[in-house]
C-alpha positions as CSV (number, residue, x, y, z in Angstrom):
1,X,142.6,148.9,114.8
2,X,139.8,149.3,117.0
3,X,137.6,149.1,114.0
4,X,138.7,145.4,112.6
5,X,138.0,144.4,116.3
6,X,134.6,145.4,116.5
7,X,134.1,144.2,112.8
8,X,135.4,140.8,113.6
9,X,133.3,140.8,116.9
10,X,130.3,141.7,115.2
11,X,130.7,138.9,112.4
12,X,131.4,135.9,115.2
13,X,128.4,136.9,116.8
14,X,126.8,136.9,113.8
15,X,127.8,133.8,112.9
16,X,127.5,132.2,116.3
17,X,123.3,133.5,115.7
18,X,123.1,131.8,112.6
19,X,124.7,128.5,114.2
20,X,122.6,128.4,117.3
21,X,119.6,129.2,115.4
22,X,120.1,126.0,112.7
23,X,116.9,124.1,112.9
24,X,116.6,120.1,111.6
25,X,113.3,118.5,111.4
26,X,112.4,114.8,109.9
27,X,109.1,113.0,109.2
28,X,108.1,110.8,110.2
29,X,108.7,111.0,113.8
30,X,107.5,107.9,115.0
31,X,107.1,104.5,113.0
32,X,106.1,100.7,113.7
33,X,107.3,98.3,111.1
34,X,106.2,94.7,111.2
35,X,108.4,92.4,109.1
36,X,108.8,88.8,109.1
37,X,112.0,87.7,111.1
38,X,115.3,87.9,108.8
39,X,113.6,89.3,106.0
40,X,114.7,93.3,105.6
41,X,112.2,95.8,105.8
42,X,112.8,99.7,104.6
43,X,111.1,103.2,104.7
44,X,112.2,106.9,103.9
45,X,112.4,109.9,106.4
46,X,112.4,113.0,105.0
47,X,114.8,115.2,106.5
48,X,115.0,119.0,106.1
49,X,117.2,122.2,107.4
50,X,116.6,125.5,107.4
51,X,120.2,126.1,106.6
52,X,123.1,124.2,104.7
53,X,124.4,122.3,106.8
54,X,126.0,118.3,106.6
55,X,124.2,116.1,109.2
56,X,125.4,113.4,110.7
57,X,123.2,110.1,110.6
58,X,123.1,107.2,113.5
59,X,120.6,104.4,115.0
60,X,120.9,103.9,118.9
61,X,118.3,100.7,120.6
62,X,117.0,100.0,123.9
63,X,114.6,97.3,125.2
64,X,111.9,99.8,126.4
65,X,110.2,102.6,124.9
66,X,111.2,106.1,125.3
67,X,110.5,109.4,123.5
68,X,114.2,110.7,124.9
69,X,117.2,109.7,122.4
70,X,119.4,109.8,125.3
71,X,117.8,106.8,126.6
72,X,118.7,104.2,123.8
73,X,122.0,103.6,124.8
74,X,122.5,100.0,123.0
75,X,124.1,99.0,119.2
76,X,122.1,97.0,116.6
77,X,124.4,93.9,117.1
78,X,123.2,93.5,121.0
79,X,120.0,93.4,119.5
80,X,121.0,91.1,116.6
81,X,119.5,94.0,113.9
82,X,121.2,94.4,110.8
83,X,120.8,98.2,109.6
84,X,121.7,100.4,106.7
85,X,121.7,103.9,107.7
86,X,123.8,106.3,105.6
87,X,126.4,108.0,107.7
88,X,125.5,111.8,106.7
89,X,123.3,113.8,104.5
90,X,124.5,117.0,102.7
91,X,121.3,119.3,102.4
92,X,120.6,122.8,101.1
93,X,119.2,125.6,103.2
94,X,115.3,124.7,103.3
95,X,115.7,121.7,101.3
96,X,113.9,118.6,102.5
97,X,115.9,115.1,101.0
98,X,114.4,111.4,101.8
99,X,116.4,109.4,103.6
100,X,116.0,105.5,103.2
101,X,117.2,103.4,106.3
102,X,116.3,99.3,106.4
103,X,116.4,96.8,108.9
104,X,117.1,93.1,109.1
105,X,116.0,91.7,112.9
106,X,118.0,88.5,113.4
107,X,115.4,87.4,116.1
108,X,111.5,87.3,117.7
109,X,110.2,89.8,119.7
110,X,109.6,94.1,119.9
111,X,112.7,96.4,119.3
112,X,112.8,99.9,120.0
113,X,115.4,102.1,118.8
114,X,115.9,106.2,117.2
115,X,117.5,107.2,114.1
116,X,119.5,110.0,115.0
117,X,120.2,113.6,112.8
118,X,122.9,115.6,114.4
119,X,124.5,118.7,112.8
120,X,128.2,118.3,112.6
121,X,128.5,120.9,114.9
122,X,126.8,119.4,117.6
123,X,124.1,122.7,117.6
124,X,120.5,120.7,116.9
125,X,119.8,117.2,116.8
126,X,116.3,115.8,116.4
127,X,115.1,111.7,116.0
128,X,112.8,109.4,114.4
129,X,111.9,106.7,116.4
130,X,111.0,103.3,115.8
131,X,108.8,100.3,116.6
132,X,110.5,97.4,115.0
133,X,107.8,94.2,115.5
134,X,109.5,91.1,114.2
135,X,108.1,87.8,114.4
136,X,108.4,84.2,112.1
137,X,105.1,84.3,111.2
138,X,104.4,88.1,110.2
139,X,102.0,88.0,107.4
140,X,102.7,90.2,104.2
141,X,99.7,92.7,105.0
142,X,101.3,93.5,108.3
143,X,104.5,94.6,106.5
144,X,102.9,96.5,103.9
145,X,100.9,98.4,105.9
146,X,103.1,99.5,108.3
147,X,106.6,99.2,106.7
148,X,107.6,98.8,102.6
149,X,110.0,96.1,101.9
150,X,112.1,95.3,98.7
151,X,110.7,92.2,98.3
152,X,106.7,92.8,98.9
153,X,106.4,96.2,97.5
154,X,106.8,97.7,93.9
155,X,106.5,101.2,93.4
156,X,103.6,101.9,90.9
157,X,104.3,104.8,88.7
158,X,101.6,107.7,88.1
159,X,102.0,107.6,84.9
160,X,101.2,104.6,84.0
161,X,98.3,104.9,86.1
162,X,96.8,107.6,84.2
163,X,97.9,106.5,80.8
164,X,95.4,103.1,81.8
165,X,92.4,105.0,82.9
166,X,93.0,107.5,79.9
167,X,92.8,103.8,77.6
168,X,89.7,102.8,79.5
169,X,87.7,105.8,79.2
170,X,88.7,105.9,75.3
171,X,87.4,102.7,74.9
172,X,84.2,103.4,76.9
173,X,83.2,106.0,74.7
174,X,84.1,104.2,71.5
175,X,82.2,101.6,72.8
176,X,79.1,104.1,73.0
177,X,79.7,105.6,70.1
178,X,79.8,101.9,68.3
179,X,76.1,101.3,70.4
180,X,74.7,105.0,68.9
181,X,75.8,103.9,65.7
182,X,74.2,100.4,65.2
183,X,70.9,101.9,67.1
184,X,70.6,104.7,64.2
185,X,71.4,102.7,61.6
186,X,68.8,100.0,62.9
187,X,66.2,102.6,62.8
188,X,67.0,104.0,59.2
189,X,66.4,100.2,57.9
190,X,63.0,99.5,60.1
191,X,61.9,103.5,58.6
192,X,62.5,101.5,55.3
193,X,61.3,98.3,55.8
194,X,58.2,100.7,56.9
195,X,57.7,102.5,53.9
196,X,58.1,99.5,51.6
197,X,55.5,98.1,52.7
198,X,53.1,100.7,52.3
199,X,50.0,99.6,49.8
200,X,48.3,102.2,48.3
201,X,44.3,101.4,48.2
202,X,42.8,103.5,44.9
């Protein structure tokens, strides 16, 4: 008896280590997106966890700055903020997954606000915050700089990228090789041209 009680000590303290030791971290931690008012702007975080774990996914706003999540204490719709956050990510022990949140400000003006990651046990909990800069006359540099949106951004795939400058560089050099080619060949007929023309003087 006094066995299974120390063996089922040992494993809830065991377990109670590997709980208070789970670990969340995002990137990036801080972002400022500029994006024309009512149009919807969207970027990835990249969460990761150094266990399995399900966390729990949340925005929270404030009219100031702060670097403290427990000091956004206001909802998107005060703020007039349409959002699309996902409600939870389930991630693998060291796995890192990208998260993609967006936001639609209804309104002018600078809005602060975190997205949250909490464990579902409540044991770590970390934020991103944000810098949303909305204004009716954003230009389209502005948001692609700062933030990607659907409608000013298209993804440009690698691969296609290398298959072009693999086509350019064949054509350069068969371009060079055309050059080399007329050049020789232009030499061969002047060496002829040359040595008909030779008069022999007895």
């Amino acid at each position: 008896m006094g066995k299974k009680v120390f063996l089922f000590l040992f494993v809830t303290l065991a377990l109670s280590c590997l709980v208070s030791a789970l670990q969340i971290s995002v990137n990036p931690t801080d972002m400022v997106l500029k994006v024309q008012t009512e149009k919807e702007v969207c970027i990835n975080i990249t969460v990761s966890s150094d266990q399995a774990t399900i966390i729990l996914v949340s925005d929270k706003w404030g009219r100031s700055k702060s670097d403290q999540i427990n000091s956004y204490g206001m909802t998107r719709d005060q703020l007039a903020i349409k959002a699309f956050v996902p409600d939870k990510v389930i991630i693998g022990a060291k796995e890192e997954k990208d998260v993609e949140v967006c936001f639609t400000p209804g309104g002018e003006g600078t809005f602060y606000g975190v997205i949250v990651f909490e464990s579902f046990n409540k044991q770590a909990v970390t934020g991103s915050f944000i810098e949303l800069k909305s204004s009716y006359q954003t230009s389209m540099g502005d948001a692609t700089l700062l933030g990607m949106t659907h409608q000013d951004i298209k993804p440009v795939d690698p691969k296609q990228t290398l298959i072009a400058i693999s086509f350019l560089n064949t054509l350069f050099l068969i371009c060079v090789l055309i050059y080399l080619l007329r050049a020789i060949s232009r030499k061969k007929k002047k060496k002829k041209s040359k040595r008909t023309r030779v008069i022999e003087v007895k």
